[in-house]
C-alpha positions as CSV (number, residue, x, y, z in Angstrom):
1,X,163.4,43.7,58.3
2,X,163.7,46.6,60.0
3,X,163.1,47.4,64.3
4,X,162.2,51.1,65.9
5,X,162.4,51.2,69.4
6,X,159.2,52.4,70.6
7,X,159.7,56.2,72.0
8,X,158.2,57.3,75.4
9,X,156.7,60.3,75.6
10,X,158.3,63.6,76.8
11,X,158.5,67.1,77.0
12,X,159.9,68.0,73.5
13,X,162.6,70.5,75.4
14,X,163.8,67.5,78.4
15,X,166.7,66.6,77.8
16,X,167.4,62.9,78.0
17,X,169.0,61.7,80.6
18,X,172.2,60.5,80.6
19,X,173.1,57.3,78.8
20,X,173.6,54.1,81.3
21,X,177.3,53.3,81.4
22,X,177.4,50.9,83.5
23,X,178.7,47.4,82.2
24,X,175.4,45.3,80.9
25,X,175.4,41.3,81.1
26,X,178.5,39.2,82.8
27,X,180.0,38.4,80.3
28,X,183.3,35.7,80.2
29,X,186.1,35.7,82.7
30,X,189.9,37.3,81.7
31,X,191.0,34.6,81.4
32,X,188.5,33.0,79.3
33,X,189.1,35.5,77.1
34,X,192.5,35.4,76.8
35,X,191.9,31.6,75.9
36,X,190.2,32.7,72.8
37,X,192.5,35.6,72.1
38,X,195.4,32.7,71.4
39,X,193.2,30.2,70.0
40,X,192.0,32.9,66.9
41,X,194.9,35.4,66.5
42,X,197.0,33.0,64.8
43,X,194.2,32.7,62.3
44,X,193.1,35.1,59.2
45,X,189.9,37.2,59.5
46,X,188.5,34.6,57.6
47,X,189.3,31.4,59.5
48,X,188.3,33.5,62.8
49,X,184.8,34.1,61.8
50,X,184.8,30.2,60.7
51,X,186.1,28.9,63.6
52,X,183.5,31.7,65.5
53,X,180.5,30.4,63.8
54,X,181.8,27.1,65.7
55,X,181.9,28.2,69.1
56,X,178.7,30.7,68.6
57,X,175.1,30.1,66.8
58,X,174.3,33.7,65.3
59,X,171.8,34.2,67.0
60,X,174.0,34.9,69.6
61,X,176.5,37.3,67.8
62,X,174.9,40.9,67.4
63,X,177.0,42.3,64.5
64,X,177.1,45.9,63.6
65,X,178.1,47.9,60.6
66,X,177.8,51.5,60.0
67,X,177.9,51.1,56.0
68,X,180.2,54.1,55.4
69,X,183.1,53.5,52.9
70,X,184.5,50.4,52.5
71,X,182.1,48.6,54.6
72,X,181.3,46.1,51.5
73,X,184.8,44.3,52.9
74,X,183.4,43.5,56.1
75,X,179.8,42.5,55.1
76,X,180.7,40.6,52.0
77,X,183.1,38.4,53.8
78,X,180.6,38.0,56.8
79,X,177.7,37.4,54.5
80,X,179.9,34.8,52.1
81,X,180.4,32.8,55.5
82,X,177.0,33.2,57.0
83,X,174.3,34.3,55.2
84,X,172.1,34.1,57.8
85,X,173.6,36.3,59.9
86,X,171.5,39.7,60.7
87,X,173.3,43.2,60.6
88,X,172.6,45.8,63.1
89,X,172.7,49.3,61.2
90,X,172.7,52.3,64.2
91,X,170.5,54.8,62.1
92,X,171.4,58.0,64.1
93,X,168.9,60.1,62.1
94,X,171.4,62.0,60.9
95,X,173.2,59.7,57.9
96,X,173.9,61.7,54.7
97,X,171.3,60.1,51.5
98,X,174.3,58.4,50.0
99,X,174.8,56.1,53.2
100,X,171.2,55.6,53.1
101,X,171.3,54.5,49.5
102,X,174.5,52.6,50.0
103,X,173.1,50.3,52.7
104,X,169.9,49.6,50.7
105,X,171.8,48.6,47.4
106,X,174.4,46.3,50.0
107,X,171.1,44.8,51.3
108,X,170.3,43.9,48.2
109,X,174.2,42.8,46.5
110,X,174.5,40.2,49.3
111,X,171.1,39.8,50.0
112,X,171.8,40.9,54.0
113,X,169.0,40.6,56.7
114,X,169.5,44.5,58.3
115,X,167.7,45.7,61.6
116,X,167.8,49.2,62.2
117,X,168.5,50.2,65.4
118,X,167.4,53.7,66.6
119,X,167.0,56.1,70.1
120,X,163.8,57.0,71.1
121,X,161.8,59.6,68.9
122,X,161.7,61.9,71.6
123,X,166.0,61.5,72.5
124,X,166.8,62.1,69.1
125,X,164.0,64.8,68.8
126,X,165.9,66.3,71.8
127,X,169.2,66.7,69.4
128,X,167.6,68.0,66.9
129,X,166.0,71.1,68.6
130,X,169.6,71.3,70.8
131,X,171.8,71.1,68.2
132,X,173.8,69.0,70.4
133,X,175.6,67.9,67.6
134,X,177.3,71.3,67.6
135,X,177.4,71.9,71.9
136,X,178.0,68.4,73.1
137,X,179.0,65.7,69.9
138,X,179.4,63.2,72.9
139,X,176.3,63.6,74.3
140,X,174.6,63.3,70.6
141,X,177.1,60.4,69.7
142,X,175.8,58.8,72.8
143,X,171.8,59.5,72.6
144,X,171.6,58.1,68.9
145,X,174.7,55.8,69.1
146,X,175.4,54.6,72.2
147,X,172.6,54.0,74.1
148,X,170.0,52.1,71.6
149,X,173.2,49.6,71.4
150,X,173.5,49.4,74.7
151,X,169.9,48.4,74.9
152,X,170.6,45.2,73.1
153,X,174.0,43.8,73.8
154,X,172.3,42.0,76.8
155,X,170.7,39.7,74.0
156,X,173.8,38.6,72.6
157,X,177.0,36.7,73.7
158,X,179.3,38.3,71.6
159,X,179.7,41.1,69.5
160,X,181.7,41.7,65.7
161,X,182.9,44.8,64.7
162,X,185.4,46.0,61.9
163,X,187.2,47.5,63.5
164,X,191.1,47.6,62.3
165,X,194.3,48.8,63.9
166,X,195.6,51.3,61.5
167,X,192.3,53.4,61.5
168,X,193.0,55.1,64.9
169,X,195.1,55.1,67.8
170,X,192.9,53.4,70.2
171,X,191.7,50.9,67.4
172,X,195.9,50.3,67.7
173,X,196.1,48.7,70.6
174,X,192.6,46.6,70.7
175,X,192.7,42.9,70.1
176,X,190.4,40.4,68.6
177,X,188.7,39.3,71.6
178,X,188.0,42.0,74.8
179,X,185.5,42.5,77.4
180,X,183.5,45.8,76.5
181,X,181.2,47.2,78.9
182,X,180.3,43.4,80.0
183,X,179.9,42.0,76.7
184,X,182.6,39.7,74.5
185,X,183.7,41.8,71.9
186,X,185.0,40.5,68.3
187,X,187.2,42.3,66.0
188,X,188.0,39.5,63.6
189,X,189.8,42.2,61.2
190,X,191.7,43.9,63.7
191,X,194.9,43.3,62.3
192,X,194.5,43.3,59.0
193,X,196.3,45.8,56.6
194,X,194.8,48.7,55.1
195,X,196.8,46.9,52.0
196,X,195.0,43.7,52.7
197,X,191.4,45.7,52.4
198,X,192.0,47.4,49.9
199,X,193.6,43.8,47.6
200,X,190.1,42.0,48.6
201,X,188.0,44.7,46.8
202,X,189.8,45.1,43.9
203,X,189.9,41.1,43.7
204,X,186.0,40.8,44.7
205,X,185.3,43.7,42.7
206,X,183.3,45.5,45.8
207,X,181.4,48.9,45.9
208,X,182.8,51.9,47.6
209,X,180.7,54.3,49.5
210,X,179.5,56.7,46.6
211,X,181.0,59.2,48.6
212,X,184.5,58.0,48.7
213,X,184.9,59.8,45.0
214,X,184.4,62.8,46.3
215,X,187.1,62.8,49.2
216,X,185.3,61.5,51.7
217,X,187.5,58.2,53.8
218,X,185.7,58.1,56.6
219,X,181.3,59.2,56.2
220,X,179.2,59.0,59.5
221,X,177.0,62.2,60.3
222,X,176.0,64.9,57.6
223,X,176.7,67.3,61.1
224,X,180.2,65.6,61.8
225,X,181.3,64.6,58.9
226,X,183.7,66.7,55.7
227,X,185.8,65.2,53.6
228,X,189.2,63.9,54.9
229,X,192.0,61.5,54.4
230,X,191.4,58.8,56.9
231,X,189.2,60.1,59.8
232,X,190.6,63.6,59.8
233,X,187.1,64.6,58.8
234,X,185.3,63.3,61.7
235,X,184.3,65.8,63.9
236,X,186.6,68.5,62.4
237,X,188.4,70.6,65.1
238,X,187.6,68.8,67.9
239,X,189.6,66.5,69.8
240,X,186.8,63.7,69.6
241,X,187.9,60.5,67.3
242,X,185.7,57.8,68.6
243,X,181.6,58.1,68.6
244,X,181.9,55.9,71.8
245,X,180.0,52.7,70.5
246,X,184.0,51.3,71.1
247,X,185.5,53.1,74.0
């Protein structure tokens, strides 16, 4: 099943304005989140999204995957535990075929329930005639990124990511519970090894990215995107290493 997000209309040359910031929803208290912090980090990504699946229905957990390399890990586990459980997929408008193809042949491998979520025509319209991937990769990150998640969270209690330490240094110091922007944020594989990841595919026999062959570790925008050990080929020559969803 897939959802647009209706567009508004608007001169084609506006630009949008800027993406709310502000923290959506209330969210738990510190310390009610540092209760769940040591009730779950003694437990494997596995047992966490168990023992999450206890404490949450998920219809209340918005989980998001960008279905880029070795996003098979994340969704086969998540989809083994709870089949039910509906992935958000941020299409940006700007996803290279092969991610395309990848998510629809995932879809079908674990039988997943995706909902696309997307800007408004007219936003991402905006980048296109801007090339703001080129002038501003913030500001484009956060029109077709950012902002249509931001839209949502407010229906959800908590939200999963895959998120691991080793990938970058801000990922490095997150842990498995936080309070993003208002909403309870999950990263249930947080501290698992880049060793550990790679053991479960080979076990579980799981898919890469097609474009992992060809030198690419870390695939989101054709525009931002070359191929790179880890995420050295996100947004090549600038200093930007997060699209924002998790700052």
């Amino acid at each position: 099943m897939n959802t647009v997000y209706d567009a508004k209309p608007a001169p084609a040359t506006a630009a949008p304005d800027a993406p709310v910031t502000a923290p959506l929803g209330t969210g738990p208290s510190e310390a009610e989140v540092e209760a769940l912090n040591a009730r779950y980090l003694p437990l494997n990504f596995e047992a966490r999204l168990k023992q999450l699946y206890e404490d949450f229905a998920p219809s209340q957990v918005l989980v998001t995957s960008s279905f880029a390399a070795t996003s098979a890990y994340f969704l086969h586990i998540v989809s083994t535990i709870k089949p039910d459980q509906t992935i958000h997929f941020i299409d940006t408008g700007y996803h290279f075929p092969e991610t395309v193809q990848y998510r629809q042949y995932l879809i079908d491998l674990f039988k997943l329930t995706v909902e696309d979520v997307r800007a408004e025509d007219w936003k991402h319209q905006f980048t296109i005639d801007d090339k703001t991937y080129e002038k501003d990769p913030d500001f484009c990150c956060s029109i077709n990124k950012v902002e249509p998640l931001e839209a949502i969270k407010p229906n959800y209690k908590v939200w999963m990511s895959s998120l691991m330490h080793w990938q970058t240094d801000h990922r490095a110091g997150l842990p498995v519970f936080e309070l993003r922007r208002g909403v309870l944020k999950f990263n249930p594989m947080i501290d698992v090894t880049r060793a550990e990841r790679d053991a479960y595919i080979a076990e579980h026999q799981l898919p890469f990215h097609p474009m992992v062959a060809r030198g690419y570790s870390s695939i989101g925008c054709t525009h931002c995107t070359v191929a790179g050990e880890g995420r050295s080929g996100r947004w090549l020559g600038k200093p930007k290493t997060e699209c924002g969803l998790h700052l």
